[in-house]
OpenMM code with the backbone's topology and positions (N, CA, C; nanometers):
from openmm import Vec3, app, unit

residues = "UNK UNK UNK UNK UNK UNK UNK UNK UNK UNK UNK UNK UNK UNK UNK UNK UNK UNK UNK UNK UNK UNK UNK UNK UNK UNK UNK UNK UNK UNK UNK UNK UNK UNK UNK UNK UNK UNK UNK UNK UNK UNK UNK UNK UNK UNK UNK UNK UNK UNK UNK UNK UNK UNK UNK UNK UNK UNK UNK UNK UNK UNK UNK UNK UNK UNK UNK UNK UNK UNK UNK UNK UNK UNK UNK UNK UNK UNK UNK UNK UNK UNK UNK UNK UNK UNK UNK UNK UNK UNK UNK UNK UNK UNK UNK UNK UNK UNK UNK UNK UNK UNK UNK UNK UNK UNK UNK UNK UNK UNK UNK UNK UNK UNK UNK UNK UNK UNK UNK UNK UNK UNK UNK UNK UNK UNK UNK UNK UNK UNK UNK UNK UNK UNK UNK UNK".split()
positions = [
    Vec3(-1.5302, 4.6902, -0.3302),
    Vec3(-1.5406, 4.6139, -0.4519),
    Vec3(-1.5763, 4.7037, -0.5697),
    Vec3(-1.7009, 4.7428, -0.5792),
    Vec3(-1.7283, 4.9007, -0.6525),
    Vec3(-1.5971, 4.9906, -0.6991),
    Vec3(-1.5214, 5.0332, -0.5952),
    Vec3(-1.4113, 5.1129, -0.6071),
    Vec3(-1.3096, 5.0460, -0.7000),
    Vec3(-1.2783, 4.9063, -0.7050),
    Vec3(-1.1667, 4.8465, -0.7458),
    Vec3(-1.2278, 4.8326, -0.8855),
    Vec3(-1.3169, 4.8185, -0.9154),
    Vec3(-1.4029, 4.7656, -1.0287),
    Vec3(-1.3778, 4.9123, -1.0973),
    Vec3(-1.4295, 5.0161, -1.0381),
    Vec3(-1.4252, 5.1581, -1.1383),
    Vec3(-1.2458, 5.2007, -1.1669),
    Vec3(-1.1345, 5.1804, -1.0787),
    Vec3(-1.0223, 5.1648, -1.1528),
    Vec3(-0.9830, 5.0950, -1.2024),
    Vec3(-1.0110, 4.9639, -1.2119),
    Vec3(-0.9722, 4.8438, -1.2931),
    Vec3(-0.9726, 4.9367, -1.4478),
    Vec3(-1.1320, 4.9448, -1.4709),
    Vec3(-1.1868, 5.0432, -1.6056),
    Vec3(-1.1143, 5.1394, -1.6196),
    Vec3(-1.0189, 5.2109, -1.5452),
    Vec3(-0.9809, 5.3266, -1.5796),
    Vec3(-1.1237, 5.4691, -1.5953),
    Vec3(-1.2486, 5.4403, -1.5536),
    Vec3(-1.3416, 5.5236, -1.5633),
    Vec3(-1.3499, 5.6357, -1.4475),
    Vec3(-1.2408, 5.6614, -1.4441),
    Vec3(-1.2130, 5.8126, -1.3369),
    Vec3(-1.1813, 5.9213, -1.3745),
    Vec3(-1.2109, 6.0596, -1.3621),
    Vec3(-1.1385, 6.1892, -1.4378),
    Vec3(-1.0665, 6.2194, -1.3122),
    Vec3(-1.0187, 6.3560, -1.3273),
    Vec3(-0.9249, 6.4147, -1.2459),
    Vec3(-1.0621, 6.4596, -1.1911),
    Vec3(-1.0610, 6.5116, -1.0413),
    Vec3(-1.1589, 6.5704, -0.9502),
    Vec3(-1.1441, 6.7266, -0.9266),
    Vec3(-1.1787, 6.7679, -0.7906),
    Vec3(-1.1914, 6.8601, -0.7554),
    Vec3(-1.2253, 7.0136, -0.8348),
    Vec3(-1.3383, 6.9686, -0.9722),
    Vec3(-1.3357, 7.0937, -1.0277),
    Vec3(-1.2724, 7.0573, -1.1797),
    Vec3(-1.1805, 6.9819, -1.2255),
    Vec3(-1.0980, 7.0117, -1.3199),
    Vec3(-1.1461, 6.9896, -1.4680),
    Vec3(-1.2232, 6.8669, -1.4369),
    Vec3(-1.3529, 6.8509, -1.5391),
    Vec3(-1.4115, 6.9297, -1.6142),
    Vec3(-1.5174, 7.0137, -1.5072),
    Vec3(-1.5878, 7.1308, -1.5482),
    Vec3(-1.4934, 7.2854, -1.5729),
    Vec3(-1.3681, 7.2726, -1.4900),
    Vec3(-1.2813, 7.3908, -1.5796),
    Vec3(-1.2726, 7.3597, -1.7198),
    Vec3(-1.2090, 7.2448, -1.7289),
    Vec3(-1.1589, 7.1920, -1.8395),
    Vec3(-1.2902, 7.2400, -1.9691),
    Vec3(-1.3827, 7.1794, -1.9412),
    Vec3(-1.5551, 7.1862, -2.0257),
    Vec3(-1.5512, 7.3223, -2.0504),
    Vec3(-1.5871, 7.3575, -1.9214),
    Vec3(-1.6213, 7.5246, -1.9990),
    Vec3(-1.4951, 7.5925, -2.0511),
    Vec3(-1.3696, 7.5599, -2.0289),
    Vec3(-1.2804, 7.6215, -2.1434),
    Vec3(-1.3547, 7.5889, -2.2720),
    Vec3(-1.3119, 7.4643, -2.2794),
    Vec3(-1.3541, 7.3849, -2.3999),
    Vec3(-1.4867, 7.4535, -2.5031),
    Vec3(-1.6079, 7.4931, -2.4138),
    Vec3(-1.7324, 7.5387, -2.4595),
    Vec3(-1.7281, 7.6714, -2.5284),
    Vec3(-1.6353, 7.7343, -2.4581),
    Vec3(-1.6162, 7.9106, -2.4612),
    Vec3(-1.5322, 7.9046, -2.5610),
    Vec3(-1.4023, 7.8090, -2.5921),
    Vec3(-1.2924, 7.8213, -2.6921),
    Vec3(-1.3574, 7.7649, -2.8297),
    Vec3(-1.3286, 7.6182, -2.8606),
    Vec3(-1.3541, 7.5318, -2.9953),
    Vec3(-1.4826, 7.5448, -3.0035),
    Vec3(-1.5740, 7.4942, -2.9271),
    Vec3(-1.7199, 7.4651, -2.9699),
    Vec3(-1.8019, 7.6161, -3.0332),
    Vec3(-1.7364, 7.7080, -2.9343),
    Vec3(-1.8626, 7.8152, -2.9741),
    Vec3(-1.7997, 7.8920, -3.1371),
    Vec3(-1.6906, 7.8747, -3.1202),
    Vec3(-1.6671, 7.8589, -3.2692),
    Vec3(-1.7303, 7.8076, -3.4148),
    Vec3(-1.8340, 7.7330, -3.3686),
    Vec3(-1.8851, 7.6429, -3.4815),
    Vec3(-1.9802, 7.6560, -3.4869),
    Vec3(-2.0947, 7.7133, -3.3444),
    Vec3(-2.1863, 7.7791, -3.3457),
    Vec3(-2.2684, 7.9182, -3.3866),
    Vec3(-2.3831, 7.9080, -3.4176),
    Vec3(-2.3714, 8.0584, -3.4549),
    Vec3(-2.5697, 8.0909, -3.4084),
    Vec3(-2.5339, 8.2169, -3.3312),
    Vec3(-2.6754, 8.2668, -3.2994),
    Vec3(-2.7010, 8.2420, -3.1657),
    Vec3(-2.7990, 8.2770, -3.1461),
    Vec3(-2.8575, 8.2163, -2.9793),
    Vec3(-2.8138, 8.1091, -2.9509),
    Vec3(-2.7707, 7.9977, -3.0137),
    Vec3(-2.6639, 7.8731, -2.9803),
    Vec3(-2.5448, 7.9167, -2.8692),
    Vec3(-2.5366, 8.0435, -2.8918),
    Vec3(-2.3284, 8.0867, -2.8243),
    Vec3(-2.4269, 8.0871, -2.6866),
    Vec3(-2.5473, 8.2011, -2.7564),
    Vec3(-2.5941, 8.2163, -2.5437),
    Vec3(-2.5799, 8.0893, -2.4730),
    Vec3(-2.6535, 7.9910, -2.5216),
    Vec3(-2.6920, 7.8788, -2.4492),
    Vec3(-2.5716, 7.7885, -2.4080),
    Vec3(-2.4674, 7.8340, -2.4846),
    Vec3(-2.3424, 7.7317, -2.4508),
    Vec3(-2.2447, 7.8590, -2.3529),
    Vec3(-2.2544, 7.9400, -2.3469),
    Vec3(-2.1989, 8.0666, -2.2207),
    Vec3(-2.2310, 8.0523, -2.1176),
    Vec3(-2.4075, 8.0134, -2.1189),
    Vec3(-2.4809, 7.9934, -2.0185),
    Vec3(-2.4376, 7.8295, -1.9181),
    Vec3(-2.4187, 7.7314, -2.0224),
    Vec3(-2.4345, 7.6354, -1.9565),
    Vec3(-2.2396, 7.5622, -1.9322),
    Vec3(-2.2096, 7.6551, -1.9808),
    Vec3(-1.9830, 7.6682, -1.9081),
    Vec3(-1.9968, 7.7492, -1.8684),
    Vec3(-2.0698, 7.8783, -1.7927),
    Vec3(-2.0937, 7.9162, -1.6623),
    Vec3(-2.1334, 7.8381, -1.5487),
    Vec3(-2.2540, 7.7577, -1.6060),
    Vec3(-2.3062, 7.6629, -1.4827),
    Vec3(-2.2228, 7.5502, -1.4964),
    Vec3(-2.0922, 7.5072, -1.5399),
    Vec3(-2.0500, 7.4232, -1.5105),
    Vec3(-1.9217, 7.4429, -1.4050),
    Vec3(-1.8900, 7.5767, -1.4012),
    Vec3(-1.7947, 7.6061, -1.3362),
    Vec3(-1.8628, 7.6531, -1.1969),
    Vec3(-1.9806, 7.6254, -1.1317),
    Vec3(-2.1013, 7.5760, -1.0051),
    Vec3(-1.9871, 7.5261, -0.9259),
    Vec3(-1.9670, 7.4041, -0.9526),
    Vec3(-1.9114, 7.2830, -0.8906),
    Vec3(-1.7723, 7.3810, -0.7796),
    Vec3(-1.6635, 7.4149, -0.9024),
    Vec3(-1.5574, 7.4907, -0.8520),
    Vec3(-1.5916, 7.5935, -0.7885),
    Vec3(-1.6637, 7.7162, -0.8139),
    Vec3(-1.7095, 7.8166, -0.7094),
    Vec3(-1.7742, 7.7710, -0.5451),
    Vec3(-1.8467, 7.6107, -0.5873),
    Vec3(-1.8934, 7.6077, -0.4746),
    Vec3(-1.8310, 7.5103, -0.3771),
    Vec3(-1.7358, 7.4605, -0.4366),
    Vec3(-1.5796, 7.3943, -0.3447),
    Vec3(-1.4846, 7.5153, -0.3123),
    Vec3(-1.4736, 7.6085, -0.3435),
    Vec3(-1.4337, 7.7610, -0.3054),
    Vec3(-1.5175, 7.8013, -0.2147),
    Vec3(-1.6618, 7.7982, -0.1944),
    Vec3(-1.7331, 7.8645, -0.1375),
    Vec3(-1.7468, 7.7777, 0.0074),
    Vec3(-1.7596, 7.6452, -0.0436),
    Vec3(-1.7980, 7.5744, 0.1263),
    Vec3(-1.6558, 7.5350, 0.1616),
    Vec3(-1.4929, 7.5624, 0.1442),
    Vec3(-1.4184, 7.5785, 0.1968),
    Vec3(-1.3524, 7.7259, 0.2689),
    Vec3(-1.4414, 7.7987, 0.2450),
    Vec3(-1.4036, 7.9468, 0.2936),
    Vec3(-1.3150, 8.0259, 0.1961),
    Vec3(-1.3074, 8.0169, 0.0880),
    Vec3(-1.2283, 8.0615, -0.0208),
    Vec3(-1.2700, 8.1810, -0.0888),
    Vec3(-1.2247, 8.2719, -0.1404),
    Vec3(-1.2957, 8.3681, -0.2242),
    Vec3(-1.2978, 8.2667, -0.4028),
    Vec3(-1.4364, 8.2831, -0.4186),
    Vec3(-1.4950, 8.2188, -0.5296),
    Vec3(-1.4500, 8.2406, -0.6809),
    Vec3(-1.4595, 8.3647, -0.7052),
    Vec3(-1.4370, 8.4750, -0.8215),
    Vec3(-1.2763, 8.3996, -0.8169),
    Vec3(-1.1761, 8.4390, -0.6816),
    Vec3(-1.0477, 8.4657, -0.7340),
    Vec3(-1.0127, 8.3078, -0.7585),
    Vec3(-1.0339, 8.2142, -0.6769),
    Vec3(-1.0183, 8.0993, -0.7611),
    Vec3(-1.0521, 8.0073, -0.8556),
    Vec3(-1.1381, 8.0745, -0.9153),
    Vec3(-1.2050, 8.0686, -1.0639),
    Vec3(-1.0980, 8.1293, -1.1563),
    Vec3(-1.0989, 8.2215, -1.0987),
    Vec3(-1.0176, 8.3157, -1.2121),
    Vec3(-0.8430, 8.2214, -1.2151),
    Vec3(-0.7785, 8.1975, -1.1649),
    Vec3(-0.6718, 8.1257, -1.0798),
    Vec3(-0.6767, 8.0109, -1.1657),
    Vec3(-0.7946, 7.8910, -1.1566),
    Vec3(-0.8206, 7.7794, -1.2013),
    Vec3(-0.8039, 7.7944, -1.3711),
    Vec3(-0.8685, 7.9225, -1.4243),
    Vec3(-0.9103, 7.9109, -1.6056),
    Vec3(-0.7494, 7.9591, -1.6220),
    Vec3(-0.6572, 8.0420, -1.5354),
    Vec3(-0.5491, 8.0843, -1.5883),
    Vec3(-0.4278, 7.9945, -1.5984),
    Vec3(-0.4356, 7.8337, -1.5181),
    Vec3(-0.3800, 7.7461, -1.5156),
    Vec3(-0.4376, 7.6481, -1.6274),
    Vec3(-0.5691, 7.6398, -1.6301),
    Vec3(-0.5883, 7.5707, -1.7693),
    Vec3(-0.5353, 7.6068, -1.8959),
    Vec3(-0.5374, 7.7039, -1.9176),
    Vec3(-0.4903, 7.8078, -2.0309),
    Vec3(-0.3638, 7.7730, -2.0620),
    Vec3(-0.3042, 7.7845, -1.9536),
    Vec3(-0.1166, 7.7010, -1.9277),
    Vec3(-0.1457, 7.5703, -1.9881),
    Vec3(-0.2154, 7.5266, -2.0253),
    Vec3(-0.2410, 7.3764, -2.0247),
    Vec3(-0.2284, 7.2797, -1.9267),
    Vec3(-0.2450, 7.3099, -1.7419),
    Vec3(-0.2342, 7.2172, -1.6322),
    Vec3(-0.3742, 7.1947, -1.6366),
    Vec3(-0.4017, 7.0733, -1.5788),
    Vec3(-0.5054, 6.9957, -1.5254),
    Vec3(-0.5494, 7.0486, -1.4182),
    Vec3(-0.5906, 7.1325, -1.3912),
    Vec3(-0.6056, 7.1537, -1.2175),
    Vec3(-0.7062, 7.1737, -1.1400),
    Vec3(-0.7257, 7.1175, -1.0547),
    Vec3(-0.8371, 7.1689, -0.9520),
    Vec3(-0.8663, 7.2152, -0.8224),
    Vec3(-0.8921, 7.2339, -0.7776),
    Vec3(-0.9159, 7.2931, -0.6151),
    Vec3(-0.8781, 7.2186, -0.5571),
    Vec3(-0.7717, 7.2889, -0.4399),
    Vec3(-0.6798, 7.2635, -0.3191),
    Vec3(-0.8177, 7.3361, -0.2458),
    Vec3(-0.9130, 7.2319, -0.1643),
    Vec3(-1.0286, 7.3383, -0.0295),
    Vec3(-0.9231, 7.3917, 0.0598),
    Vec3(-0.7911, 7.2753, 0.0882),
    Vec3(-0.7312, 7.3633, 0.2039),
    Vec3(-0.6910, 7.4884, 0.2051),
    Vec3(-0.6417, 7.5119, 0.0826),
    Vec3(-0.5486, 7.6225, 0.0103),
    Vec3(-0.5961, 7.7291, -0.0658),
    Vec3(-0.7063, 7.6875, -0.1283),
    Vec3(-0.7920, 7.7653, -0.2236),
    Vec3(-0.7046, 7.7821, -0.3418),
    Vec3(-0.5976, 7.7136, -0.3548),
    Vec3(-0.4900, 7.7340, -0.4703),
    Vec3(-0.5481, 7.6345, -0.5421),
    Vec3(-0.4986, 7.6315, -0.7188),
    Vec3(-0.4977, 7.5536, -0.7754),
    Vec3(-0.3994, 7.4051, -0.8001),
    Vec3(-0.4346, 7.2807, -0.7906),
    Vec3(-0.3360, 7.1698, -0.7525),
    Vec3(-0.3784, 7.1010, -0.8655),
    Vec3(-0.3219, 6.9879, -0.8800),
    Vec3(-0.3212, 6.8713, -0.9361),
    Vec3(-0.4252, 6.7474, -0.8727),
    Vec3(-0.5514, 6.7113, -0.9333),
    Vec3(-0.6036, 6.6196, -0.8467),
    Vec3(-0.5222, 6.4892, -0.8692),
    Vec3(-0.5016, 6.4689, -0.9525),
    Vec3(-0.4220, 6.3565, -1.0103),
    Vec3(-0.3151, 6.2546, -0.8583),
    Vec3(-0.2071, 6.3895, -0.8373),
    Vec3(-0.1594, 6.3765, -0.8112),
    Vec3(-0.2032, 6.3570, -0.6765),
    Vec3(-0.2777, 6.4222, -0.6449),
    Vec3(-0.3429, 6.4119, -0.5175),
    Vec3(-0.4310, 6.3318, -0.4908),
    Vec3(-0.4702, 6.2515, -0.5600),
    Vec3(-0.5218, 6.1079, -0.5657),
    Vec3(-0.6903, 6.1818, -0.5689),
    Vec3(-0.7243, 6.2795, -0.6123),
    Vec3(-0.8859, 6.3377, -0.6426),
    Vec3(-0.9116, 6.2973, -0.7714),
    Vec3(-1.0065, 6.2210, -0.7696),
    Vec3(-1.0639, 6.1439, -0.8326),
    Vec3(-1.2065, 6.1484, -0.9039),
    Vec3(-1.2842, 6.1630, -0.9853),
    Vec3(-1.4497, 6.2053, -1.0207),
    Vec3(-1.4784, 6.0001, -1.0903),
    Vec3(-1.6093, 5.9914, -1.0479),
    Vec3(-1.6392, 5.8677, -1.1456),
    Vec3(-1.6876, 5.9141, -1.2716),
    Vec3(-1.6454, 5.8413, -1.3818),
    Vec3(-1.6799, 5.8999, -1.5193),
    Vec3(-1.7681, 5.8404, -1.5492),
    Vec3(-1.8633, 5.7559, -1.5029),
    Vec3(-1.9899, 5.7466, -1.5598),
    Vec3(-2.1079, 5.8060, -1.5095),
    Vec3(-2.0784, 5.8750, -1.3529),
    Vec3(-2.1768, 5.9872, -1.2728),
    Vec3(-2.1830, 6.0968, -1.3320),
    Vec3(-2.0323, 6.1014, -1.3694),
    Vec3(-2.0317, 6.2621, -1.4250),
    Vec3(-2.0877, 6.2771, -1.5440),
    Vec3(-2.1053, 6.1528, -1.6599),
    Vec3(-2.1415, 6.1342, -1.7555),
    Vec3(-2.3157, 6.1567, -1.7852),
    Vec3(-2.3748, 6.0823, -1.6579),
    Vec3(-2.5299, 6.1063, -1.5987),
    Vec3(-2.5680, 6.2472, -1.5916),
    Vec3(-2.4688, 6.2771, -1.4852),
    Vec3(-2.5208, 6.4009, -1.4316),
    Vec3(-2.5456, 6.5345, -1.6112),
    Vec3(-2.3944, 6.5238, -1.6511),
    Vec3(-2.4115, 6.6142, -1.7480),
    Vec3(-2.5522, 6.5829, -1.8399),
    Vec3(-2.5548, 6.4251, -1.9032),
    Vec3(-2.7073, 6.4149, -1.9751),
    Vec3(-2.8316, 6.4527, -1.9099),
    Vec3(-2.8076, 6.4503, -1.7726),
    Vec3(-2.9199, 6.4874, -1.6995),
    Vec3(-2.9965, 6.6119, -1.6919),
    Vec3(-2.8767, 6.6626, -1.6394),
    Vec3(-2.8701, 6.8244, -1.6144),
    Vec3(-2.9749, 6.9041, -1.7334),
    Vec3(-2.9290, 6.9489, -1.8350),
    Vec3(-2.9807, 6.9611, -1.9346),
    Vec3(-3.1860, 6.9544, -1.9308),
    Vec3(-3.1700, 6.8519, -1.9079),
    Vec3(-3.3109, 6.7997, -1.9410),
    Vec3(-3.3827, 6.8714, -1.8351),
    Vec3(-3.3255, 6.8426, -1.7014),
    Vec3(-3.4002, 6.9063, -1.5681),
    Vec3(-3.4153, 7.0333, -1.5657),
    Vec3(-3.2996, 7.1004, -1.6301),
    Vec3(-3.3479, 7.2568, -1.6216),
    Vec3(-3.4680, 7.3019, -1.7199),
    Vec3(-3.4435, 7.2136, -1.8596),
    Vec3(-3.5473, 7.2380, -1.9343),
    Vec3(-3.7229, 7.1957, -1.8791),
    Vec3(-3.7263, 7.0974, -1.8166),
    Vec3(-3.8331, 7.1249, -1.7309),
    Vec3(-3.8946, 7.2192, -1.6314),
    Vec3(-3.7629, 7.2060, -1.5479),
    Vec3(-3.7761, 7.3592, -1.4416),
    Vec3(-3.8318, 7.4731, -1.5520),
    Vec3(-3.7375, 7.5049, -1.6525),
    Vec3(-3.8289, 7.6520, -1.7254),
    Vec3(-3.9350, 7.5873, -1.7844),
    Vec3(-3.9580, 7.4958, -1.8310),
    Vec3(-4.1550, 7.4767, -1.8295),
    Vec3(-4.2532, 7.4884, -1.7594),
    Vec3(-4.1911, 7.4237, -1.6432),
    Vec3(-4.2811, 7.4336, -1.5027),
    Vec3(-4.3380, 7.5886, -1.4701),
    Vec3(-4.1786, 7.6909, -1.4923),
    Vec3(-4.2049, 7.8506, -1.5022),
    Vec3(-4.2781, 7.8935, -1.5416),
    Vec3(-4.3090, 7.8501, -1.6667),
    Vec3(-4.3737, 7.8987, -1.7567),
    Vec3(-4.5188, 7.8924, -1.7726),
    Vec3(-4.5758, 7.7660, -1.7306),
    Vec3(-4.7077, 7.6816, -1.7302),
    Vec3(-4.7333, 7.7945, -1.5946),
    Vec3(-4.6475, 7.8000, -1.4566),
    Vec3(-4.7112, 7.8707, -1.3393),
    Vec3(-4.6976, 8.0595, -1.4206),
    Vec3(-4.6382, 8.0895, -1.4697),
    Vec3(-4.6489, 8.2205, -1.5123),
    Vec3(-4.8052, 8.2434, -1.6360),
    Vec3(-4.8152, 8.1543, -1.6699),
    Vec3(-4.9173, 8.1325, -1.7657),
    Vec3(-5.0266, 8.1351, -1.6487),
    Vec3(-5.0593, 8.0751, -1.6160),
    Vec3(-5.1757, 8.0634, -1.5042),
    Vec3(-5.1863, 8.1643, -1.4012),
    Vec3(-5.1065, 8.2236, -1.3771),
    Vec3(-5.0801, 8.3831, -1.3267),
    Vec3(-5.1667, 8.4510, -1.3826),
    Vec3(-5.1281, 8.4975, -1.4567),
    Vec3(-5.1527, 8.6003, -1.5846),
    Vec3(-5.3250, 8.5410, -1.6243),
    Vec3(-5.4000, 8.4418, -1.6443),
    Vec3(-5.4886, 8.4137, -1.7056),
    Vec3(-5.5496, 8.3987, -1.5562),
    Vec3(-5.4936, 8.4284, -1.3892),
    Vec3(-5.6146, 8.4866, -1.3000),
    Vec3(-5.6100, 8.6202, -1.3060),
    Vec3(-5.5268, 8.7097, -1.3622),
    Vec3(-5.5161, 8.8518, -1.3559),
    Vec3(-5.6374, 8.9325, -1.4590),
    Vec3(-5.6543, 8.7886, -1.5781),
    Vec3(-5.7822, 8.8708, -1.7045),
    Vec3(-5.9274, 8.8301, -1.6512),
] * unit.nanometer
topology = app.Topology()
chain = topology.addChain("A")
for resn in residues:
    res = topology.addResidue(resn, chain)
    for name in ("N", "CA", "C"):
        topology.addAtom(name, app.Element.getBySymbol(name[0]), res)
């Protein structure tokens, strides 16, 4: 029921990766364009960590990681949609292949993300602080 309800909406992206190729093109090309300063780091940094997902559908299918990364951004570039074949380690079409992402998880996760790491480096920071102030 769930399932029929999220295509009814049309609230699905293409899967396997193509998303977060797609993003971090996107981050690295138009956006960092408009940015300026320690802004570029933080947006390099975080369309690196979005391309996680694809290295690590490369990685827990037995794939070399690097080369189908590299493979994946050179088909985006073409302008294809594409994402990880695990069988193949090639780049495919999820579309077509009926791979599917829900677009309001993925929507979570990205607002999420963000926030959690920025805690994680507080947490760092508060235990590195308290380090240092048993060392004086």
């Amino acid at each position: 029921m769930a399932e029929c309800g999220v295509c009814c909406l049309r609230a699905v992206i293409p899967g396997a990766g193509a998303f977060e190729v797609a993003a971090a093109h996107h981050l690295r090309t138009v956006t960092r364009k408009s940015v300026a300063g320690r802004a570029k780091l933080g947006l390099e940094a975080f369309a690196e960590a979005l391309l996680g997902l694809a290295k690590a559908l490369a990685d827990n299918s037995g794939h070399d990681s690097q080369e189908a990364i590299i493979k994946l951004q050179e088909e985006h570039e073409r302008g294809n949609v594409v994402g990880l074949d695990i069988a193949t380690g090639e780049p495919m079409d999820p579309s077509t292949a009926g791979v599917y992402d829900n677009y309001l998880v993925k929507r979570q996760i990205l607002q999420s993300a963000p926030v959690l790491a920025g805690q994680l480096l507080l947490v760092d920071e508060v235990m590195r602080a308290g380090i240092n102030m048993r060392k004086q």
